[in-house]
C-alpha positions as CSV (number, residue, x, y, z in Angstrom):
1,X,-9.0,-1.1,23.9
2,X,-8.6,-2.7,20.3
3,X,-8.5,1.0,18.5
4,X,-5.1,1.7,16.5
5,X,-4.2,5.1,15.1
6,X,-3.0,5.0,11.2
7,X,-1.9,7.4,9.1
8,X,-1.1,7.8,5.4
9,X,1.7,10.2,4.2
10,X,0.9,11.4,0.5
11,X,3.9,13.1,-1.5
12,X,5.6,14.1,-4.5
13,X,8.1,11.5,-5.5
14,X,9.8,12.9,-9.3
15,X,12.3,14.7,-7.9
16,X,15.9,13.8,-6.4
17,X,15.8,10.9,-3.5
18,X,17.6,13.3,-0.9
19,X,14.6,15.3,-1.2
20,X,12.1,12.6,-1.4
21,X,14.0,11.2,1.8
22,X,13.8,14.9,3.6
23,X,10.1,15.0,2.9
24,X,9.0,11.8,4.0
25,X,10.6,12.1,7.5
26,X,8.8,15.5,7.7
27,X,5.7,13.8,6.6
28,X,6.2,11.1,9.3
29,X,7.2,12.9,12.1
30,X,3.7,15.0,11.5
31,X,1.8,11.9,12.0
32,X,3.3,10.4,15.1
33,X,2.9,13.9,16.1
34,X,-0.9,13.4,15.1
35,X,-0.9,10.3,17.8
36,X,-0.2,7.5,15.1
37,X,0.7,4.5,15.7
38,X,1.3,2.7,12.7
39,X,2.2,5.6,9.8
40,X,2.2,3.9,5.8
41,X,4.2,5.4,3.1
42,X,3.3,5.4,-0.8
43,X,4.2,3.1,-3.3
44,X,7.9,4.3,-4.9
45,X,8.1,7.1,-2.5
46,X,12.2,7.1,-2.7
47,X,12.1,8.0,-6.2
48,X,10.7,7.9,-9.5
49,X,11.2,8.3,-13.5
50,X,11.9,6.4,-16.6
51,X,12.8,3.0,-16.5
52,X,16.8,3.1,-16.8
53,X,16.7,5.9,-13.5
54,X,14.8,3.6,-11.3
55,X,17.0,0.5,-12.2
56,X,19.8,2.5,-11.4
57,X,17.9,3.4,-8.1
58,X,17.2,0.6,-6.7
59,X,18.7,-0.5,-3.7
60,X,19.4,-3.4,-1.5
61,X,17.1,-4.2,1.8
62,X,19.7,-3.0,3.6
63,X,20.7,0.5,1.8
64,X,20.5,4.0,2.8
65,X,16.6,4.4,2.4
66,X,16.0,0.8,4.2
67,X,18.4,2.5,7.0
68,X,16.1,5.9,7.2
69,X,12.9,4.2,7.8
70,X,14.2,1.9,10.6
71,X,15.5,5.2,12.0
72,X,12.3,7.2,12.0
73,X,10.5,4.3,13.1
74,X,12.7,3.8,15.9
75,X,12.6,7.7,16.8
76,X,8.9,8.2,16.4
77,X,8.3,5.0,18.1
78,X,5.5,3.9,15.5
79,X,5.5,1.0,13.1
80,X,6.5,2.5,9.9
81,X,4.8,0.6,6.3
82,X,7.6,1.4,3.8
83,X,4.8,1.6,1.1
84,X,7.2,1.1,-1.8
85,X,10.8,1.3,-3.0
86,X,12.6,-0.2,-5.9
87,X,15.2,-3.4,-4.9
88,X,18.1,-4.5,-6.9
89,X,16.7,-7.9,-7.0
90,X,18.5,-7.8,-10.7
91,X,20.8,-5.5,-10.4
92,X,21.4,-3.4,-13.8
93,X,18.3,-5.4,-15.4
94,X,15.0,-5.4,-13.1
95,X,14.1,-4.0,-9.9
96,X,11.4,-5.4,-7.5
97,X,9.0,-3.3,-6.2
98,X,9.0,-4.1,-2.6
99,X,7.3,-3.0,0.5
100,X,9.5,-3.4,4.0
101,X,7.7,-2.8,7.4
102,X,9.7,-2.0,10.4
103,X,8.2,-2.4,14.3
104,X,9.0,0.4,16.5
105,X,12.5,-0.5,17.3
106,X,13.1,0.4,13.8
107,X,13.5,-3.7,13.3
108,X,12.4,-5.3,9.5
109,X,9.2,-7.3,10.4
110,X,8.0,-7.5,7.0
111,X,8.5,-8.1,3.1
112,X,6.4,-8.3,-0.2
113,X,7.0,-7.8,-4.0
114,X,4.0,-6.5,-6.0
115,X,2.8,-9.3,-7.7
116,X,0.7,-7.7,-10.5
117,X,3.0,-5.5,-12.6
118,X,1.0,-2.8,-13.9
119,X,1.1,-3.1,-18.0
120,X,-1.7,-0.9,-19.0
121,X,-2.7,1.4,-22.2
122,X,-5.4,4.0,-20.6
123,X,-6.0,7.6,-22.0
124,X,-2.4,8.0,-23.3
125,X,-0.9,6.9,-19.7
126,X,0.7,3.7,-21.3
127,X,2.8,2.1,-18.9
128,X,4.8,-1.4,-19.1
129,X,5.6,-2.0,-15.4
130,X,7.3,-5.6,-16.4
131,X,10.0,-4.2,-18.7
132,X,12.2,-3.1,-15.7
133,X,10.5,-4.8,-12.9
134,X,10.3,-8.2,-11.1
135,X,7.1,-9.5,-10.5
136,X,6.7,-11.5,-7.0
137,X,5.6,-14.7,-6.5
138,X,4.0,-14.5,-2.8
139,X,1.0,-13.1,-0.9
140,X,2.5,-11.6,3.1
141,X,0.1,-11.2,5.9
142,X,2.4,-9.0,8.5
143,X,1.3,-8.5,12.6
144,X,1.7,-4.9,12.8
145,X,0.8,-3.3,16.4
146,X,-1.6,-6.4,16.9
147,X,-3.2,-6.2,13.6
148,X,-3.0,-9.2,10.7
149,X,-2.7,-7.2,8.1
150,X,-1.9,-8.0,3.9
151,X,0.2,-6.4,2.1
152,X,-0.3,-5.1,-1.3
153,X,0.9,-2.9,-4.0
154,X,-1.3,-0.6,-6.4
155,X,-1.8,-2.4,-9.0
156,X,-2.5,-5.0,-6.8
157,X,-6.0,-3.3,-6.2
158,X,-7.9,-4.6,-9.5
159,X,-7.2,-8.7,-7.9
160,X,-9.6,-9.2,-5.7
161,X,-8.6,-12.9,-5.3
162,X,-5.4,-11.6,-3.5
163,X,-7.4,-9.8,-0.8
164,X,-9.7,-13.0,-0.5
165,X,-6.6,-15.1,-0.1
166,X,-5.5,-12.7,2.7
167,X,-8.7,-12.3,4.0
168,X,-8.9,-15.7,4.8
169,X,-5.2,-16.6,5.9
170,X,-6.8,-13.8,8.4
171,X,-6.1,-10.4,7.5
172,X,-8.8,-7.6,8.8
173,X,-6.6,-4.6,7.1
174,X,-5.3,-4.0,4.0
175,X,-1.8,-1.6,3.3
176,X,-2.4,-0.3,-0.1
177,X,0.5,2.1,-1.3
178,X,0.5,3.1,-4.6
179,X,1.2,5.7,-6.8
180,X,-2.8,5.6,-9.2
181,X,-3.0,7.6,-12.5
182,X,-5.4,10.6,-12.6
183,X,-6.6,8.7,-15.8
184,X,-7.9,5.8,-13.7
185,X,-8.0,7.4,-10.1
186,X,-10.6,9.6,-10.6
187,X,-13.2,6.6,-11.8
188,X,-11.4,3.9,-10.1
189,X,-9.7,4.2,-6.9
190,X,-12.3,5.2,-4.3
191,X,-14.5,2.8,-6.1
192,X,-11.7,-0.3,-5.8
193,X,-10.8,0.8,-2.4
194,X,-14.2,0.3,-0.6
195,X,-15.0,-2.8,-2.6
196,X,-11.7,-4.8,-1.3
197,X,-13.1,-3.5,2.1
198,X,-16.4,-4.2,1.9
199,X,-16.1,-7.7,0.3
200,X,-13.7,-8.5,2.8
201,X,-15.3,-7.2,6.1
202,X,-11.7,-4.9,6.4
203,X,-10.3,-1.8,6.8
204,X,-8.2,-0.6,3.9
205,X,-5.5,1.5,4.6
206,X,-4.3,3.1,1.0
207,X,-1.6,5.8,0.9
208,X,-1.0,7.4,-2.8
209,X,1.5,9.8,-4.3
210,X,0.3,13.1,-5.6
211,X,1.6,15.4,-8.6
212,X,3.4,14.4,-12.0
213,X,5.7,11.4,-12.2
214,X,6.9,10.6,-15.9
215,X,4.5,13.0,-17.3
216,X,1.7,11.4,-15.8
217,X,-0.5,12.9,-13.0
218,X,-1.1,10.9,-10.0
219,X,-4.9,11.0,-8.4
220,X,-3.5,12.0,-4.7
221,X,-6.6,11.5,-2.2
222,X,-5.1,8.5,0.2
223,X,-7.5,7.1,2.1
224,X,-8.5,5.3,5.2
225,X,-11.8,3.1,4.9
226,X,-13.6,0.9,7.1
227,X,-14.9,-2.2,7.3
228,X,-18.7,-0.8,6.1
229,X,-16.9,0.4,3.0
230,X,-16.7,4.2,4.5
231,X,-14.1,6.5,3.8
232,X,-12.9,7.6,7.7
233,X,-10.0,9.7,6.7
234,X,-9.1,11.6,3.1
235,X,-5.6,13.4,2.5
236,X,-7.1,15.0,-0.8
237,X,-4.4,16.8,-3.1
238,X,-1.3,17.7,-2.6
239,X,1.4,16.5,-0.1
240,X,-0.1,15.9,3.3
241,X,-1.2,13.3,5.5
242,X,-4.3,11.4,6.7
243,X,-4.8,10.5,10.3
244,X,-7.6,8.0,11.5
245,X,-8.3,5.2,14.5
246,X,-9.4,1.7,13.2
247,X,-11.0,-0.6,15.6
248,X,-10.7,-4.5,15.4
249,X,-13.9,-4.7,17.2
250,X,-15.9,-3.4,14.3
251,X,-13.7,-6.0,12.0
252,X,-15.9,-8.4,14.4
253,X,-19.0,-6.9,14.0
254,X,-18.8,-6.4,10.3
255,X,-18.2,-10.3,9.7
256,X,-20.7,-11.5,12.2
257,X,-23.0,-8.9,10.4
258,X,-22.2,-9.9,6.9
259,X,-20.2,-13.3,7.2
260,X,-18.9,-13.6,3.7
261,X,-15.8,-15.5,4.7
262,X,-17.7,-18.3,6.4
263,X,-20.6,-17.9,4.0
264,X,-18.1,-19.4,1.2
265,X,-19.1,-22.5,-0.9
266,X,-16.0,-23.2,-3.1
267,X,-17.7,-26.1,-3.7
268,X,-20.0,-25.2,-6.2
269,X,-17.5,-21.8,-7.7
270,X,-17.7,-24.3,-11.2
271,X,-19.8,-24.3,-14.4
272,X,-22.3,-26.8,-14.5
273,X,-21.2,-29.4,-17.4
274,X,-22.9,-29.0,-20.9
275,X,-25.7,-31.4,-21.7
């Protein structure tokens, strides 16, 4: 049998982290309780808010919220994708913004800093991701339950080169946790989401936040998309979760079907030379 179960746990994250803590071990005891396997988090799930809060928040890989995912992993039995949480990689300057996965013995299996940093200027939801935030330097393909499978950040999601790269290093599912703006969301992120899955022949697994965070509104509607580019599973708005089965077989299919990875020629990706 090659199916997995996955789930995505959308939630509120502007509020104080003993709350945000409380509600995503609710949210992910409901989705082992669902039958998932492998149960992602959003991006900056621990905590949110202006730039001098989430320094102050950050944390080391081993701190308390790096110690309460390896727990619920380890009581749910389920791999558990930390989607996001800030690290004191600079402590009292910049934080990274770092994604740690944990197998079901509530063991780290997994890192990756967001690469892209998101420094935008969209319909008054200005943001400058860099000012208090350390960029990474590294693409991470993780084997979690059985399944190559790249790991991204939000912003991430507009770089289609880094799915590509993963794609090829062998990835057939994406984790996408972020936390998208209603501003772009609602033109964007379905749109972005089944492209990186489509191009790529994989199944995207993107779990979002939901509700205001430093007086912007985030688009909510994680989602769980296949390999064909259709949207298997939907959390729409407001704190839940999302809960589908994704098959590697169909991975198979999809590039035998379509084989853009071995259809490549990098060889001739240049512009002909002027006359």
């Amino acid at each position: 049998m090659s199916e997995t179960v996955v789930a995505c746990v959308q939630m509120h994250a502007d509020r104080p982290p003993a709350d945000n803590l409380e509600a995503a071990e609710r949210l992910v005891a409901r989705a082992a309780a669902r039958g998932a396997e492998v149960v992602s988090l959003p991006e900056r799930w621990n905590g949110t808010g202006p730039d001098d809060v989430m320094v102050a928040q950050a944390e080391p890989l081993d701190g308390e919220t790096a110690s309460a995912m390896a727990g619920w992993a380890r009581r749910h039995g389920v791999w558990l994708h930390g989607g996001s949480i800030g690290e004191d990689t600079e402590p009292g300057v910049r934080a990274s913004n770092t994604t740690l996965v944990f197998d079901p013995e509530g063991a780290p299996v997994a890192t990756y800093r967001k690469i892209h940093m998101f420094d935008i200027d969209v319909e008054g939801a200005a943001a400058r991701e860099s000012a208090a935030n350390k960029p990474g330097d590294r693409l991470a393909l993780a084997d979690i339950a059985g399944w190559p499978m790249g790991l991204t950040i939000c912003y991430d999601l507009r770089f289609p080169e880094q799915y590509r790269a993963l794609a090829l290093a062998g990835a057939e599912a994406f984790m996408v946790p972020a936390g998208f703006t209603m501003a772009t969301g609602r033109d964007h992120w379905e749109v972005l989401l089944r492209a990186r899955a489509i191009e790529n022949g994989a199944y995207v697994i993107a779990a979002n936040q939901h509700g205001y965070w430093d007086g912007s509104a985030r688009y909510a509607r994680s989602m769980i998309i296949d390999p064909w580019g259709v949207v298997i599973a939907n959390a729409g708005d407001g704190e839940g979760i999302c809960v589908a089965a994704i098959d590697r077989a169909r991975v198979a299919d999809m590039r035998t079907r379509i084989p853009v990875l071995s259809a490549r020629r990098p060889e001739a990706y240049r512009l002909a030379p002027e006359d």
